[in-house]
C-alpha positions as CSV (number, residue, x, y, z in Angstrom):
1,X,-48.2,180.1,95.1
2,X,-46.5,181.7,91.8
3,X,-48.5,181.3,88.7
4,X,-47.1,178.8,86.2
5,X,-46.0,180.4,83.2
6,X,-45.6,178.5,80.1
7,X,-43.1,179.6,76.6
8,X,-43.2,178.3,73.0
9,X,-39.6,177.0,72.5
10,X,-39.0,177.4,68.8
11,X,-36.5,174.4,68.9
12,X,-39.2,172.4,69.4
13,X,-41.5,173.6,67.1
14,X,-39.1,173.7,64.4
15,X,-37.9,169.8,65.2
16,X,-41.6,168.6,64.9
17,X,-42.1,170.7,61.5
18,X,-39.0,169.2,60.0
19,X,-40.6,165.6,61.1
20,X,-43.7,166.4,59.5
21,X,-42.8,167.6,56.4
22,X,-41.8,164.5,54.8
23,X,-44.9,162.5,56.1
24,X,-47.1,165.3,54.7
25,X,-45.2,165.1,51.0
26,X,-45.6,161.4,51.2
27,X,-49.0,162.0,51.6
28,X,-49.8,164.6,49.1
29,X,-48.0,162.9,46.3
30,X,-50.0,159.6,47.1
31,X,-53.3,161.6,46.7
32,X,-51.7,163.3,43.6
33,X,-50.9,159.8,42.2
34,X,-54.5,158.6,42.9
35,X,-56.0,161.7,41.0
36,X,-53.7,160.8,38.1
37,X,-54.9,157.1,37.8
38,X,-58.8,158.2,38.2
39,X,-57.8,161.2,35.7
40,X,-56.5,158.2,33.2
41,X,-59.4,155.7,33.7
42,X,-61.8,158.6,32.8
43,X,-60.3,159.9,29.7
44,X,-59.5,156.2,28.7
45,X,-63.3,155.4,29.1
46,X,-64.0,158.9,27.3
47,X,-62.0,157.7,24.5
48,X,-63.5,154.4,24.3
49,X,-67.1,156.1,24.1
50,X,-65.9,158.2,21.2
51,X,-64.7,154.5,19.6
52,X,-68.3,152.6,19.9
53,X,-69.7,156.3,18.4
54,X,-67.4,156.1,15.9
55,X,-67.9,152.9,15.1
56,X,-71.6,153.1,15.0
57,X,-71.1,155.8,12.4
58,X,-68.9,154.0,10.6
59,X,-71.5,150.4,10.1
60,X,-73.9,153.1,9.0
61,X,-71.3,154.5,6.3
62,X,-71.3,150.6,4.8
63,X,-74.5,149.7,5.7
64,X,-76.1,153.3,3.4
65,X,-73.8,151.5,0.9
66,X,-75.4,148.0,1.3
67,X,-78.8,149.3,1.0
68,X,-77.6,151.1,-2.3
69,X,-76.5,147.8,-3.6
70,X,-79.2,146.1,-2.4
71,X,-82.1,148.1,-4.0
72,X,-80.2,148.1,-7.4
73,X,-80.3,144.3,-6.8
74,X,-83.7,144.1,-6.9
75,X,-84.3,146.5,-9.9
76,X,-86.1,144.9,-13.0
77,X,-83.6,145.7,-15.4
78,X,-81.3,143.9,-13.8
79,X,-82.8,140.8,-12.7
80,X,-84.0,140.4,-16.4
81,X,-80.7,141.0,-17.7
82,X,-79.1,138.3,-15.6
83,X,-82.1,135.5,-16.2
84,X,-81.6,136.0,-19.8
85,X,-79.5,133.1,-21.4
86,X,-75.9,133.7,-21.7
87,X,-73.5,132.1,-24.5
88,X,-70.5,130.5,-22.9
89,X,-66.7,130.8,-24.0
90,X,-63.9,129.1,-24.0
91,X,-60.9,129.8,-21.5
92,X,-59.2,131.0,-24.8
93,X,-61.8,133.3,-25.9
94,X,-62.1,134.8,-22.6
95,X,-58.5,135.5,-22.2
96,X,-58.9,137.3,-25.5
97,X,-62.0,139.4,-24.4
98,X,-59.8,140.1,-21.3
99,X,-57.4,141.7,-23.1
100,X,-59.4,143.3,-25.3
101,X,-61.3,145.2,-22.5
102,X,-57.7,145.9,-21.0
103,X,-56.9,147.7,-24.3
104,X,-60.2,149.7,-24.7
105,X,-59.9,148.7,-28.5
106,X,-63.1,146.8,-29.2
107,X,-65.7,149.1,-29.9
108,X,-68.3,146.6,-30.3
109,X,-67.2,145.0,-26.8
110,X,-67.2,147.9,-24.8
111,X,-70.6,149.4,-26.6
112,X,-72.3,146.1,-25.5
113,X,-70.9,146.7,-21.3
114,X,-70.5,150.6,-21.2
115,X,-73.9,151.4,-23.8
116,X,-76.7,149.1,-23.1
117,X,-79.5,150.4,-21.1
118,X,-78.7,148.8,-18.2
119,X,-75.1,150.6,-18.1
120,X,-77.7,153.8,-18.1
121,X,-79.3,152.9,-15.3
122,X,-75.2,152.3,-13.5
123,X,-73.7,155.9,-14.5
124,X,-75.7,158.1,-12.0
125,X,-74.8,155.7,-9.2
126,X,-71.3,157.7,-9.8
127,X,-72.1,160.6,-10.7
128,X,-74.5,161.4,-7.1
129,X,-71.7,159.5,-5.0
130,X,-68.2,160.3,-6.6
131,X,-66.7,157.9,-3.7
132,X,-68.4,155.0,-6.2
133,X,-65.8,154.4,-8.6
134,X,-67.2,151.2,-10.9
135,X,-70.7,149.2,-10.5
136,X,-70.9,146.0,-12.2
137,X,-73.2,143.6,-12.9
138,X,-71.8,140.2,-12.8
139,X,-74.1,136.6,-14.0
140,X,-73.5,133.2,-12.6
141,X,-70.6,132.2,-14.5
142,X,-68.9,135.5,-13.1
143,X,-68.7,137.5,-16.3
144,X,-69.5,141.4,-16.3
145,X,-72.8,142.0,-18.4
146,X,-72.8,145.5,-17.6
147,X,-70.7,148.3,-16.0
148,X,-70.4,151.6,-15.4
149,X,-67.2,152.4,-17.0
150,X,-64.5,150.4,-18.1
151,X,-61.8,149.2,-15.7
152,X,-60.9,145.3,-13.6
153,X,-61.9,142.4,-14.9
154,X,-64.3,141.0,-17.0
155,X,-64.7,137.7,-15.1
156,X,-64.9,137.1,-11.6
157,X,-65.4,132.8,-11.7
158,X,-62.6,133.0,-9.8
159,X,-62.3,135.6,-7.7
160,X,-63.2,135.1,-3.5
161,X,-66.3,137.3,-3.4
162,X,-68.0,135.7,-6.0
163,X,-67.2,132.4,-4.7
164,X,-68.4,133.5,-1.5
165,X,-71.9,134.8,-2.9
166,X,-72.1,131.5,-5.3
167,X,-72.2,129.2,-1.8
168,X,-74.6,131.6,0.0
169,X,-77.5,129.6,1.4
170,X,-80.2,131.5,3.4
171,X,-80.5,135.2,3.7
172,X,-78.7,137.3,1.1
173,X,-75.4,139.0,2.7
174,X,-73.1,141.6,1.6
175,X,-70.0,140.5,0.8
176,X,-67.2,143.5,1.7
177,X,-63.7,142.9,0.1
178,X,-60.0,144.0,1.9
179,X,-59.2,147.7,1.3
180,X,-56.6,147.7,-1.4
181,X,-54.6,150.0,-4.1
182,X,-54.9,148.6,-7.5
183,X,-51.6,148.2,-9.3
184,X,-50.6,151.8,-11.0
185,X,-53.0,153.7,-9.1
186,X,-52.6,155.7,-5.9
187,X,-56.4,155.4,-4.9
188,X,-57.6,152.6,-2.7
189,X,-60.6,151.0,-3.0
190,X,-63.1,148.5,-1.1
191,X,-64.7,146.0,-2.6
192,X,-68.6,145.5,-2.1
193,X,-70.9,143.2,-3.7
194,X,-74.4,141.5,-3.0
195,X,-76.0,138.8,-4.7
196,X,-79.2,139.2,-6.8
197,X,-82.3,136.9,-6.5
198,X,-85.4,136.5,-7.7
199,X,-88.8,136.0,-6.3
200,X,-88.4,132.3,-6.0
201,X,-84.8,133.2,-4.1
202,X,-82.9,131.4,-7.0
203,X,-79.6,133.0,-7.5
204,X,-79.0,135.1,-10.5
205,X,-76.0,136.8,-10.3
206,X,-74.2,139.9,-8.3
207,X,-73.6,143.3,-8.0
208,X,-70.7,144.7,-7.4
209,X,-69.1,148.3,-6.7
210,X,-66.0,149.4,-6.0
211,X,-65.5,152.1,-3.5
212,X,-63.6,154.9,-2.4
213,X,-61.8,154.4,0.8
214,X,-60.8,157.5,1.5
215,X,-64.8,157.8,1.4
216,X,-64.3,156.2,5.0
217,X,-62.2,159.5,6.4
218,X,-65.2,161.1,6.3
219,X,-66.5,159.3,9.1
220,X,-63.4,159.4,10.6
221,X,-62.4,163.1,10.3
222,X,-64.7,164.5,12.8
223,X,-63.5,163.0,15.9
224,X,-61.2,165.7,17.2
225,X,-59.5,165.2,20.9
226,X,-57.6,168.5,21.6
227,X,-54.8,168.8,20.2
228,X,-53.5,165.2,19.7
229,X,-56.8,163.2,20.1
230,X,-58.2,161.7,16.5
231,X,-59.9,158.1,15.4
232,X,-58.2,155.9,12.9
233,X,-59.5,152.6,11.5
234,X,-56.6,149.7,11.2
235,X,-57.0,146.4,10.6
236,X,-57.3,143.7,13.4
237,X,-55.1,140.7,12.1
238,X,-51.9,142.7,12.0
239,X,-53.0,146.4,12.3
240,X,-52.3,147.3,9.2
241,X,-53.6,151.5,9.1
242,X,-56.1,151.5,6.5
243,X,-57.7,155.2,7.3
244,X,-56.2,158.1,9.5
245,X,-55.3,161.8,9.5
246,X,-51.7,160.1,8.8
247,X,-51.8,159.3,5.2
248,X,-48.6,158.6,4.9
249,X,-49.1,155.3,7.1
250,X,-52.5,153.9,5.0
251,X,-51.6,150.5,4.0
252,X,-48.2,150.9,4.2
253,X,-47.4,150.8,8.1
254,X,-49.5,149.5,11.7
255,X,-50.4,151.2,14.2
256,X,-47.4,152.1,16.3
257,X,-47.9,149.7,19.4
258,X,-50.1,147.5,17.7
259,X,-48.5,144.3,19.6
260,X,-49.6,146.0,23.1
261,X,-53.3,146.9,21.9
262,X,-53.7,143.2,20.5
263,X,-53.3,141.5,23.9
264,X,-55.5,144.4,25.8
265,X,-58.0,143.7,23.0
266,X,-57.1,139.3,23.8
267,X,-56.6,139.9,27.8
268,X,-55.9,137.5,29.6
269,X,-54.9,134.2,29.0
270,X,-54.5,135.3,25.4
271,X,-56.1,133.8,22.8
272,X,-57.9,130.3,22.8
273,X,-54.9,128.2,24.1
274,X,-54.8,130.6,27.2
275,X,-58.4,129.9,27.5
276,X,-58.5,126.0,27.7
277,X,-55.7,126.1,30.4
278,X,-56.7,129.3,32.4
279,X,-60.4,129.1,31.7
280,X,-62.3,132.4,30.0
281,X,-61.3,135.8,31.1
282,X,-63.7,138.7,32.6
283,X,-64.7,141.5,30.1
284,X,-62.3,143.6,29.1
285,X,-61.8,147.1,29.6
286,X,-61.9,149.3,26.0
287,X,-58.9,151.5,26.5
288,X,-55.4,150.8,26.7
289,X,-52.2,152.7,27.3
290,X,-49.3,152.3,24.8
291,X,-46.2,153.0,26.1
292,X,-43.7,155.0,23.9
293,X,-42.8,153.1,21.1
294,X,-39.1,153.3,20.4
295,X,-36.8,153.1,17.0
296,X,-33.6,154.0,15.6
297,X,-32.6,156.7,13.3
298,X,-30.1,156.5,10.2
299,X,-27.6,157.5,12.4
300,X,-28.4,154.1,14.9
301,X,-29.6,156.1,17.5
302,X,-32.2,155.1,19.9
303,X,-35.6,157.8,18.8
304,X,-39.1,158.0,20.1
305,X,-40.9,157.1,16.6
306,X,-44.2,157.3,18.6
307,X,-45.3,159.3,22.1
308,X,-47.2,157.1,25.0
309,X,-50.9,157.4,24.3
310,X,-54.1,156.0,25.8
311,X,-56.2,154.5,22.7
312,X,-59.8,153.4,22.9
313,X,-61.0,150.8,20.7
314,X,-63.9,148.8,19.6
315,X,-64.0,146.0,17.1
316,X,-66.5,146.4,14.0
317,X,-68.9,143.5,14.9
318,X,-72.0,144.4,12.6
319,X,-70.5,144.1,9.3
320,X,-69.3,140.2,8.3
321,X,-65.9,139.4,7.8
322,X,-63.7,142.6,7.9
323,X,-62.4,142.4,10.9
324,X,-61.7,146.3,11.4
325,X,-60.9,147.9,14.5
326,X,-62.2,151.7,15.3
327,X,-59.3,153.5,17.2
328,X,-59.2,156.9,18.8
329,X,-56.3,158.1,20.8
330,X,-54.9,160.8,22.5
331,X,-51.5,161.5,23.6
332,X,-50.7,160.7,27.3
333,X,-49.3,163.6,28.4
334,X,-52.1,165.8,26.9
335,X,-54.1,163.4,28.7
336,X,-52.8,163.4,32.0
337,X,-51.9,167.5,31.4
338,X,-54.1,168.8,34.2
339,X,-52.1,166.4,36.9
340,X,-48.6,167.0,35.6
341,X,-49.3,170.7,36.0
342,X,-50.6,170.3,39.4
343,X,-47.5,168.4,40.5
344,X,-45.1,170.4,39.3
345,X,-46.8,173.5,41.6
346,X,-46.6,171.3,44.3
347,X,-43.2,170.3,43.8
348,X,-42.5,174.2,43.8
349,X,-44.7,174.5,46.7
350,X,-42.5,171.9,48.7
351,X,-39.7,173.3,47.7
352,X,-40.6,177.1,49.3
353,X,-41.7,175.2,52.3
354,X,-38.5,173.7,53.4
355,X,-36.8,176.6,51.9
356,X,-38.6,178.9,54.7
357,X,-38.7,176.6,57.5
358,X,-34.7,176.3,57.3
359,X,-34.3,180.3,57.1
360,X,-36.6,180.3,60.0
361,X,-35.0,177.7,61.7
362,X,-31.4,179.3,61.1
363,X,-32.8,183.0,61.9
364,X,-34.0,181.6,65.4
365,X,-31.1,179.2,66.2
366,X,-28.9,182.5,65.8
367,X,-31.6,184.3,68.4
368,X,-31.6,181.5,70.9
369,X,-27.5,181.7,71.1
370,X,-27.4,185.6,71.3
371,X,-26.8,187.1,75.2
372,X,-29.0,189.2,76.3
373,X,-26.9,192.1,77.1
374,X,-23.4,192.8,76.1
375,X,-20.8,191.1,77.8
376,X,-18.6,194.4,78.4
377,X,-20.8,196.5,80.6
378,X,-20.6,194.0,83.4
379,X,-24.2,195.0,84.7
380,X,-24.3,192.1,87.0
381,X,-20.8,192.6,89.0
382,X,-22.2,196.6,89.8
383,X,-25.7,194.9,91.0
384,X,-23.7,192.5,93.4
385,X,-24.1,193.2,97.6
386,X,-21.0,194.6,99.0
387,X,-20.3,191.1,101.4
388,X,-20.5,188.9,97.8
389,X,-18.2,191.8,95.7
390,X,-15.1,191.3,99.4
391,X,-15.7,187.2,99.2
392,X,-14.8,187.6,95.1
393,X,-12.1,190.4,95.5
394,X,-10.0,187.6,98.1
């Protein structure tokens, strides 16, 4: 019995490489679009750590502040300052002192705020922090007894900080104002003030300073992310920018996106209305991705005014009534860097695949039709028997 031979037809092989191919691209670019998602859920989680440390850092900025305020509440001076009888004055007269401290004309008025010993005690407070622009003392009827230079008013009745340290019951708390830019001036400040007591807890009066808030930057400024990734503070009603490497957008402009962050920030159902139908969400994830955020141009043309990041975010919850949100973000394609490059060597890698296997399959398709031998010698009419070469010949 012969022994079975067996031969590799290339054919074949070549049909079931061209069937594999796009099963095993499939395949690859599903695994490369898993790696992608885990690759975004860990920077975004990355991101959201660098937030809660930032924000952290930031409660401890105000909170240094606080204590500040907080001693000088409790200093002698000024607690005998303020329980000392006041005169009051009319709504006339106090227009007129208004405007007299406006003016910086009454020397006898501004020796008695900017002179006394308890103005002494005030000055230093500026001149160890230069971020503390004005200290004030301020007595229950809201008028300044002493300051630290001249600038703002001169009564406060009115004002929502002291109102809110007037109806205080309980615990003293800091009372921290909206950042703002006074009219005229390019600095913008935040407002802080905290109510003096006495031993018996009987309210005398409060102090107030006026801050910096480029002061708050300095928290801010470390956070580096390569090359796009930074931390910005906005605001969380309508998120307004109110400190950022991008100084051209404090207080003037949101955050780019802001819309899309809110309802990640909400989730799902938003807001209470959503809750009462839906019933209270899960917790929330502290990352987000923004999505380009799209304008137009003087010319009308549709332009990318901001690239699609991923933004972590945490809400200041430690200080009362602010309502600021800590933001760090990083561009998405920096982000996501490592994948794209990856893909695109695969694509290229794909691409010199089926570029070989069809030269291969081409160089043997021509092999396979080739004969042999050449057709002119005839070999196999001179190997014939001479009884097959007469049946031919008739």
């Amino acid at each position: 019995m012969a022994k079975q031979r067996y031969t590799l037809d290339t054919r074949v092989l070549t049909a079931f490489f061209f069937a594999a191919m796009p099963f095993v691209a499939f395949g690859s670019f599903i695994v490369v679009n898993q790696a992608k998602n885990q690759l975004r859920e860990s920077v975004g989680v990355s991101l959201e750590q660098r937030a809660v440390q930032t924000k952290l850092a930031l409660e401890q900025y105000v909170g240094e502040q606080v204590v500040q305020l907080r001693v000088l509440a409790m200093d002698p001076d000024v607690q005998r300052t303020l329980e000392a009888p006041t005169r009051p004055v009319t709504e006339a007269e106090a227009r007129r002192i208004e405007q007299a401290w406006a003016s910086g004309k009454d020397a006898k008025l501004n020796a008695s705020l900017l002179e006394s010993p308890l103005a002494a005690r005030l000055k230093p407070l500026g001149l160890v922090r230069p971020s503390v622009k004005q200290v004030q003392i301020v007595d229950t009827s809201g008028r300044v007894v002493a300051a630290s230079n001249r600038g703002g008013r001169l009564f406060h009745a009115e004002s929502d900080w002291f109102k809110d340290l007037a109806a205080q019951l309980g615990e003293p708390e800091v009372h921290l104002g909206q950042l703002y830019r006074a009219p005229g001036s390019s600095v913008n400040l935040l407002e802080v003030a905290f109510p003096v007591r006495n031993r018996d807890d009987v309210w005398l009066g409060a102090v107030r300073a006026l801050l910096d808030a480029s002061d708050l930057y300095t928290v801010l400024a470390p956070v580096r992310i390569g090359r796009t990734g930074h931390a910005s503070l906005i605001r969380a009603s309508d998120g307004m920018v109110l400190a950022s490497d991008e100084s051209e957008r404090i207080l003037k402009v949101p955050l780019p996106g802001f819309d899309s962050l809110r309802n990640a920030m909400e989730g799902f159902p938003i807001g209470e209305s959503g809750q009462q139908i839906f019933g209270r969400s899960g917790p929330h994830r502290g990352y987000w991705t923004i999505p380009d955020v799209k304008g137009k141009d003087d010319a009308g043309r549709e332009v990318v005014v901001e690239p699609a990041r991923l933004v972590g975010f945490s809400p200041i919850d430690q200080i009362p009534d602010v309502g600021w949100i800590v933001t760090v973000q990083q561009d998405l394609s920096e982000a996501l860097a490592p994948i794209e490059s990856v893909t695109r060597y695969l694509w290229f890698h794909f691409i010199g695949v089926f570029a070989t296997v069809i030269l291969l399959a081409l160089y043997f398709s021509f092999k396979l039709e080739r004969p042999v031998m050449e057709e002119a010698l005839h070999l196999h009419e001179e190997h014939l028997p001479a009884g097959m070469k007469k049946s031919t010949e008739s």
